[in-house]
N, CA and C atoms as an extended XYZ file, in Angstrom:
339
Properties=species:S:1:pos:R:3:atomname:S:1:resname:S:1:resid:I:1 pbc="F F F"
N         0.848       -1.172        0.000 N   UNK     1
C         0.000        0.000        0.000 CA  UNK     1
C         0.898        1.240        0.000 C   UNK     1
N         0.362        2.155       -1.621 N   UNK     2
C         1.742        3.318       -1.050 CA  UNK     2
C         0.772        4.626       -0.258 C   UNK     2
N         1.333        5.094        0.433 N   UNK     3
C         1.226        6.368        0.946 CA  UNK     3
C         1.852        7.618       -0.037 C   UNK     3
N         1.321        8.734       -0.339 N   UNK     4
C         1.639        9.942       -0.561 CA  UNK     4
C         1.334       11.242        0.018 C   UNK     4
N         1.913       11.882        0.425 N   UNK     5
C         1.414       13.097        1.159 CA  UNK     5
C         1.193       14.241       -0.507 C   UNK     5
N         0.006       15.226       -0.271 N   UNK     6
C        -0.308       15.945       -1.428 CA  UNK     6
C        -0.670       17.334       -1.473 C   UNK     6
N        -0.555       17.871       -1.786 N   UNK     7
C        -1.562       19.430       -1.843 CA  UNK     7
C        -2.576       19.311       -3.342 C   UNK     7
N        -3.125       20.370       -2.495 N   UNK     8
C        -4.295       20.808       -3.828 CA  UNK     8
C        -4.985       22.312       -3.473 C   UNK     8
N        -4.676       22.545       -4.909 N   UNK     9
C        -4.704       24.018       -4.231 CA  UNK     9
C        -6.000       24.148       -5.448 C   UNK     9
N        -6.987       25.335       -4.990 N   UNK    10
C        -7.858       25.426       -6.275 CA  UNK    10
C        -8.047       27.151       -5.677 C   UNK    10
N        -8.104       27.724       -7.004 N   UNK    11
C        -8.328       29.050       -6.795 CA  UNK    11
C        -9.301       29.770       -7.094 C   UNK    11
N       -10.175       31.350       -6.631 N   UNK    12
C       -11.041       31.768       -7.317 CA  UNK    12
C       -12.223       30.755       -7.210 C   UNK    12
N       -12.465       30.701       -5.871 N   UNK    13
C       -13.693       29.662       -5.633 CA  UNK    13
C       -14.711       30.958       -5.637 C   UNK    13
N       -15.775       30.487       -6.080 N   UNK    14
C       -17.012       31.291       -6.120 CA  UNK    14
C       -18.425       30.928       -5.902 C   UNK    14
N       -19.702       31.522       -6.267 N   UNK    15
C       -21.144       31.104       -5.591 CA  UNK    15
C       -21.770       29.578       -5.991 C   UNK    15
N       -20.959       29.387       -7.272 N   UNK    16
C       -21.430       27.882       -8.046 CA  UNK    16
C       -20.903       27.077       -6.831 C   UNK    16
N       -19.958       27.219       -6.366 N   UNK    17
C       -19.715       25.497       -5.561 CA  UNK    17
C       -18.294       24.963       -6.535 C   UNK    17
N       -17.304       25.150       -5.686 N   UNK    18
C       -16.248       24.496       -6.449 CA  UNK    18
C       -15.649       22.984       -5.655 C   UNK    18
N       -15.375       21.734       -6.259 N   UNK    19
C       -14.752       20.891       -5.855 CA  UNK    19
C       -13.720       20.779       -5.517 C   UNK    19
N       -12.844       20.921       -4.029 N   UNK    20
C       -11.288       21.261       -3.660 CA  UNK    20
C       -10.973       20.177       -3.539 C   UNK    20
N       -11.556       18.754       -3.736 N   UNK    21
C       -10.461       17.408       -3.230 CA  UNK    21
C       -11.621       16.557       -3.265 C   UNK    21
N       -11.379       15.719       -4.633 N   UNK    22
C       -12.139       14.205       -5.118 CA  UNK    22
C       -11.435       13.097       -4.899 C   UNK    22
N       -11.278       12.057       -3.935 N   UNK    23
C       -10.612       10.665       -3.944 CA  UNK    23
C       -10.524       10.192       -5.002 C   UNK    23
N        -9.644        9.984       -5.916 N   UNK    24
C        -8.972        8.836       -6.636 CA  UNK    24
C       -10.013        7.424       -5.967 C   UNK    24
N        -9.953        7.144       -7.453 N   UNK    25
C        -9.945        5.404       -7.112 CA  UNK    25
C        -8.943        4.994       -6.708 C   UNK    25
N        -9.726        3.884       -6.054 N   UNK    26
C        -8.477        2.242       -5.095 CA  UNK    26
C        -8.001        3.253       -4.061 C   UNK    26
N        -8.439        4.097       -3.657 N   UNK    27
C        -7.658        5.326       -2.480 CA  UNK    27
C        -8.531        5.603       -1.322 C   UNK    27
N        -7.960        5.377        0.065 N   UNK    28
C        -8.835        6.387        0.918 CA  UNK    28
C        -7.780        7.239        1.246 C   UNK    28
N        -8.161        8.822        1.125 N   UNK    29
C        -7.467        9.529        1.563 CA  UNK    29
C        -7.953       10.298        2.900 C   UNK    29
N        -7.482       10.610        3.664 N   UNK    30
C        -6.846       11.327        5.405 CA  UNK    30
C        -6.278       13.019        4.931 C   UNK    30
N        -7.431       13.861        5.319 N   UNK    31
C        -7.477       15.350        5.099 CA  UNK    31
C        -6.753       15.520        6.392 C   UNK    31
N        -5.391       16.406        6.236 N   UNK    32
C        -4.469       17.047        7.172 CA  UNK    32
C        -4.492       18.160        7.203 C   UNK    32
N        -5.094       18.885        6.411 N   UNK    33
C        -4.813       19.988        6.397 CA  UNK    33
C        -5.958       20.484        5.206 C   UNK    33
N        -6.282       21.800        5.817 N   UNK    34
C        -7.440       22.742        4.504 CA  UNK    34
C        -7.694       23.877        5.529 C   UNK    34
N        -7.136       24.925        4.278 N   UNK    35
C        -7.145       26.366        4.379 CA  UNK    35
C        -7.574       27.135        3.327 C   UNK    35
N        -8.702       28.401        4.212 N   UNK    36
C        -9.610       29.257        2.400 CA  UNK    36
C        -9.191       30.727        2.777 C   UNK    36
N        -8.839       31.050        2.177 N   UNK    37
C        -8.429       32.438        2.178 CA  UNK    37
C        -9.329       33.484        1.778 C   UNK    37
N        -9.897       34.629        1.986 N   UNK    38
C       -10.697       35.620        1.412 CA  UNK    38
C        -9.648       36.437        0.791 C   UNK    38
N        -9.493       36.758       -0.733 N   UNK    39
C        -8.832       37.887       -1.411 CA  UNK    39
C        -9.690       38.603       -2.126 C   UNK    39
N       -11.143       38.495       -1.628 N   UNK    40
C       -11.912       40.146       -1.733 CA  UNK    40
C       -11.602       40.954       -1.053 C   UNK    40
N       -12.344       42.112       -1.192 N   UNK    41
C       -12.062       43.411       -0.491 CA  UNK    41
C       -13.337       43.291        0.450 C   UNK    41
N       -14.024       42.449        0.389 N   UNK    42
C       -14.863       43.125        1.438 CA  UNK    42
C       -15.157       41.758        2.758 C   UNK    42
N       -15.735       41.444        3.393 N   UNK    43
C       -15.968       40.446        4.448 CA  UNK    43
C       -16.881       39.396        3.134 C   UNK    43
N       -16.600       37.936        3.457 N   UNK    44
C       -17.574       36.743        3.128 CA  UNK    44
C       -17.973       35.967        3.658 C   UNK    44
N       -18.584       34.949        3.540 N   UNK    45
C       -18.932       33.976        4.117 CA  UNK    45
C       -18.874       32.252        3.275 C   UNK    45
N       -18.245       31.677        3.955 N   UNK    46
C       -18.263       30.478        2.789 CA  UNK    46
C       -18.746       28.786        3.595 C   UNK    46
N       -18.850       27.855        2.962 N   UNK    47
C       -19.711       26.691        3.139 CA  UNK    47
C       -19.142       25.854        2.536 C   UNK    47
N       -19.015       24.306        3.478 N   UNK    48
C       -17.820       23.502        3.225 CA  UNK    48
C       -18.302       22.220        3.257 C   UNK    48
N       -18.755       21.463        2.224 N   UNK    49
C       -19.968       20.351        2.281 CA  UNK    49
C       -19.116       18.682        1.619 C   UNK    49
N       -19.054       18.067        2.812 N   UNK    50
C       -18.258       16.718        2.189 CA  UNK    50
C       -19.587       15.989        1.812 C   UNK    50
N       -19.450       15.354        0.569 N   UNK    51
C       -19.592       14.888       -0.356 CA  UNK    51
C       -19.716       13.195       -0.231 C   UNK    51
N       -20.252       11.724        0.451 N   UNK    52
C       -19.857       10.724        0.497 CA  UNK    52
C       -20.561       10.000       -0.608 C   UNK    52
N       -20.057        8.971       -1.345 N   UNK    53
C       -20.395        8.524       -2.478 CA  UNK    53
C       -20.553        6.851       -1.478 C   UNK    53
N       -20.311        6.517       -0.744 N   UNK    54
C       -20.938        5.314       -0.499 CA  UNK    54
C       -22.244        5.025       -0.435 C   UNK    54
N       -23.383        5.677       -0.808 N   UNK    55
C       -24.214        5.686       -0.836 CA  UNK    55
C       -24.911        5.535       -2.573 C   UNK    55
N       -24.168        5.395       -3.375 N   UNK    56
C       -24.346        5.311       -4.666 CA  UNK    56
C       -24.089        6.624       -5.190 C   UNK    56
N       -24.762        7.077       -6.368 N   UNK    57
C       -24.685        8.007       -7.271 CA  UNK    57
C       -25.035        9.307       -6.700 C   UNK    57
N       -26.431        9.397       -6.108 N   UNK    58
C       -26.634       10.315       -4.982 CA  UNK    58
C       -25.616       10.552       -3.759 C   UNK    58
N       -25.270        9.835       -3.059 N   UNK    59
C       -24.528       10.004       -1.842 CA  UNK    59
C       -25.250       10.476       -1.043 C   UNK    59
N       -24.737       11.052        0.309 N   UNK    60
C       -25.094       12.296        1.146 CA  UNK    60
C       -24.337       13.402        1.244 C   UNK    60
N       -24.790       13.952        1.831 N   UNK    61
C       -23.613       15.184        2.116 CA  UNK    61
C       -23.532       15.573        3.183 C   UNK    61
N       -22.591       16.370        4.248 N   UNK    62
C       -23.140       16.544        5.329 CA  UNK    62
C       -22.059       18.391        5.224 C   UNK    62
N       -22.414       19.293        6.340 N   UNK    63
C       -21.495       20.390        5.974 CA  UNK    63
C       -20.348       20.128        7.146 C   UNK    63
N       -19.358       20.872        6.261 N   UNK    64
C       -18.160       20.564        7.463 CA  UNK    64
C       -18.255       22.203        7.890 C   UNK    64
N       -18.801       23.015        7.225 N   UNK    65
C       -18.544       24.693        7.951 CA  UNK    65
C       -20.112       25.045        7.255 C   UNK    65
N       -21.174       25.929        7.590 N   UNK    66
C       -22.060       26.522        6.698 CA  UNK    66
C       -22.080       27.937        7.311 C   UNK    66
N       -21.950       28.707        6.408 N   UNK    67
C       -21.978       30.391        6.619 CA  UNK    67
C       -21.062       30.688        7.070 C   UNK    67
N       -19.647       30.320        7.134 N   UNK    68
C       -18.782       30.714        8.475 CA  UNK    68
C       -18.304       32.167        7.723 C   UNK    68
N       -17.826       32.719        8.474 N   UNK    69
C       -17.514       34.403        8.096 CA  UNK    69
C       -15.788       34.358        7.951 C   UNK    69
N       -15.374       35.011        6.696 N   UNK    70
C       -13.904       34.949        6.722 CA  UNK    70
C       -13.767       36.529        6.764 C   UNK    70
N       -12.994       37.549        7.107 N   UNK    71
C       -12.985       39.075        7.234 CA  UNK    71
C       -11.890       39.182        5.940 C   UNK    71
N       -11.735       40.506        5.605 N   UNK    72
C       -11.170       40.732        4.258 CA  UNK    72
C        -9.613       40.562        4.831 C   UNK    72
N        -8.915       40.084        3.874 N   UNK    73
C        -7.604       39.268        4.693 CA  UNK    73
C        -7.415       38.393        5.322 C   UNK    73
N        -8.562       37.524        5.522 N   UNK    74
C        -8.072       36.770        6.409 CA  UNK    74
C        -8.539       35.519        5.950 C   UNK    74
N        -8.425       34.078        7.248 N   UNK    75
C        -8.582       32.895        6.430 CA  UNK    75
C        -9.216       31.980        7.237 C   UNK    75
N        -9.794       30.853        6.880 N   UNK    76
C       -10.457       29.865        7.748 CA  UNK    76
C        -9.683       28.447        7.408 C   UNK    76
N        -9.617       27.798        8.579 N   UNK    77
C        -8.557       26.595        8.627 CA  UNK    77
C        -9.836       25.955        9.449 C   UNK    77
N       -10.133       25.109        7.867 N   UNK    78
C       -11.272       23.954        7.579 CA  UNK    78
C       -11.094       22.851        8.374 C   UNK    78
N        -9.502       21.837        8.146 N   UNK    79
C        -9.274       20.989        9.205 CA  UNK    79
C        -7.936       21.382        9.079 C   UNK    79
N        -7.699       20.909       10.479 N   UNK    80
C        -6.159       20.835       10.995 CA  UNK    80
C        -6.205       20.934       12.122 C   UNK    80
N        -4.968       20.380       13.305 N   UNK    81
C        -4.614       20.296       13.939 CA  UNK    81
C        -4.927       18.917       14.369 C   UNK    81
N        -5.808       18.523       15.545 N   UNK    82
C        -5.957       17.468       16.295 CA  UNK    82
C        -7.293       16.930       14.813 C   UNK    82
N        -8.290       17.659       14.164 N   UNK    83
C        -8.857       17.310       13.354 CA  UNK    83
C        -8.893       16.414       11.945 C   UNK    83
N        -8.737       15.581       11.701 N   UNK    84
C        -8.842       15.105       10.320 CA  UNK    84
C        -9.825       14.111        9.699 C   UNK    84
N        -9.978       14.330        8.470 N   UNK    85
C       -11.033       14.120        7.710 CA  UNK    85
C       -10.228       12.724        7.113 C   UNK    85
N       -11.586       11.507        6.780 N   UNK    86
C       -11.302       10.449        5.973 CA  UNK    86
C       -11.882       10.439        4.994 C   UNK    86
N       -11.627       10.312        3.441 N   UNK    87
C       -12.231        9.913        2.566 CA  UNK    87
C       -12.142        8.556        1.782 C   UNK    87
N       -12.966        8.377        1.537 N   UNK    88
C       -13.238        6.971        0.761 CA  UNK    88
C       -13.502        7.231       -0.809 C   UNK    88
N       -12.815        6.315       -1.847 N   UNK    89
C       -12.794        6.505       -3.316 CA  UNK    89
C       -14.588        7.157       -3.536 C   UNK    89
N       -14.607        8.319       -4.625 N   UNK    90
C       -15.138        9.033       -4.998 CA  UNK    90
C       -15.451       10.350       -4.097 C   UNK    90
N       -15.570       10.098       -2.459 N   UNK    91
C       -15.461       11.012       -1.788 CA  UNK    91
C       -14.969       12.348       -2.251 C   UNK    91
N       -15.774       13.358       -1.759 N   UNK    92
C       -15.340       14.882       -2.388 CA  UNK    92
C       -15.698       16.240       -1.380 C   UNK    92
N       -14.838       17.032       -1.147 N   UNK    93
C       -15.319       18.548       -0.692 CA  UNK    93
C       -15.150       19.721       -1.650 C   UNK    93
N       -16.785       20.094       -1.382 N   UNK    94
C       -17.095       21.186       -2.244 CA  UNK    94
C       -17.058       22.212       -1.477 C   UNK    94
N       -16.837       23.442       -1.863 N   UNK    95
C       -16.462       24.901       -1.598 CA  UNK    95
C       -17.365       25.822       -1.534 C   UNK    95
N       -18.380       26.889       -1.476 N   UNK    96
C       -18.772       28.018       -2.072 CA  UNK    96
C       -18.754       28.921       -1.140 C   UNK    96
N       -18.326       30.148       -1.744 N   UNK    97
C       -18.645       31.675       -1.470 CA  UNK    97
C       -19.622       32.273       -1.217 C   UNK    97
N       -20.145       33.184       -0.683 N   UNK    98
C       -20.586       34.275       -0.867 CA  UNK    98
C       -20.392       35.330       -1.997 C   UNK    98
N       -19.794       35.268       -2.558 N   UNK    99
C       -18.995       36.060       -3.449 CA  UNK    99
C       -18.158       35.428       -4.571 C   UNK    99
N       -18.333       36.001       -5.928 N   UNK   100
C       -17.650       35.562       -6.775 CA  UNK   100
C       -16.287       35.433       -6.801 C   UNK   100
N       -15.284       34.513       -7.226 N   UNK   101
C       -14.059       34.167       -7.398 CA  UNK   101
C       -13.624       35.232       -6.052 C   UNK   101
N       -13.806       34.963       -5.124 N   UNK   102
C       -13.345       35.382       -3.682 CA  UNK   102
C       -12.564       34.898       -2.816 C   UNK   102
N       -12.230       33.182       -2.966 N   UNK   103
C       -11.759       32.086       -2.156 CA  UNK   103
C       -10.557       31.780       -2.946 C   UNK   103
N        -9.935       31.214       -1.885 N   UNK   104
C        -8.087       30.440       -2.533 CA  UNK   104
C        -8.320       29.386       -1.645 C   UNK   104
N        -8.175       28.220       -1.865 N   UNK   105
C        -8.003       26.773       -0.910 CA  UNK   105
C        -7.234       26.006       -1.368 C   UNK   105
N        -6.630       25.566       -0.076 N   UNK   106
C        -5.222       24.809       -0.462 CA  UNK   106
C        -5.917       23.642        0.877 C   UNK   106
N        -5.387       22.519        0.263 N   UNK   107
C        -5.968       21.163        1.164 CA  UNK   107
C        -4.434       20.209        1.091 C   UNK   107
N        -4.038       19.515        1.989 N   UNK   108
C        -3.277       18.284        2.485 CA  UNK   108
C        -4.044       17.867        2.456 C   UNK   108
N        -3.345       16.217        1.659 N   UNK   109
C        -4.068       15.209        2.311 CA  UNK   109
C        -2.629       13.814        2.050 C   UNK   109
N        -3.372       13.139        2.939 N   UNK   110
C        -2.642       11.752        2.481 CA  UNK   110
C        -3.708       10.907        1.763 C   UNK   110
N        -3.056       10.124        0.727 N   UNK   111
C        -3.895        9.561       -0.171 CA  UNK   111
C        -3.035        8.367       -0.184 C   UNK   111
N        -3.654        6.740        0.223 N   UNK   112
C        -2.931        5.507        0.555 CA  UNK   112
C        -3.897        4.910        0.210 C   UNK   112
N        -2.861        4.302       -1.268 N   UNK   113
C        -3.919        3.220       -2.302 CA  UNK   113
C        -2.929        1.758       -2.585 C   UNK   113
């Protein structure tokens, strides 16, 4: 089984809902780390919804943050520290703003397939 440690960075997240981190097949990956940055000018709010596909085509979803407030400059640290997230192949976290192309997210993860 190999292990890889990874980033993923996705930029210019906005009101559609952007996907920051889809499991690979044959993979469960272990979220270490996820950070969103606000580079608007004004205050936002953003919403952080994992995605589980064991459930078939539908899945569920559940939120990992909803409405949380980021101030202009500043950033929200999704998981980390004592926190981490497991995903299972197709597993996914989606992103959205308040605001158009407003968000920067950068995610760790380990991915061991």
């Amino acid at each position: 089984m190999a292990n890889t440690f990874k980033n993923q960075i996705t930029t210019s997240i906005g009101t559609s809902g952007n996907d920051i981190y889809t499991t690979p097949s044959a993979t469960t990956t272990t979220v270490i780390g996820a950070s969103l940055a606000n580079k608007h000018s004004a205050a936002i709010t953003i919403s952080a919804v994992l995605f589980d596909s064991s459930l078939g085509v539908n899945g569920t979803t559940a939120y990992l943050v909803k409405d949380a407030p980021i101030p202009v400059g500043g950033s929200l640290v999704l998981v980390g520290g004592d926190q981490k997230v497991v995903l299972e192949t197709g597993d996914k976290i989606t992103v959205t703003s308040s605001v158009a192309s407003s968000v920067d997210a950068v995610i760790s993860v380990l991915e061991q397939s």
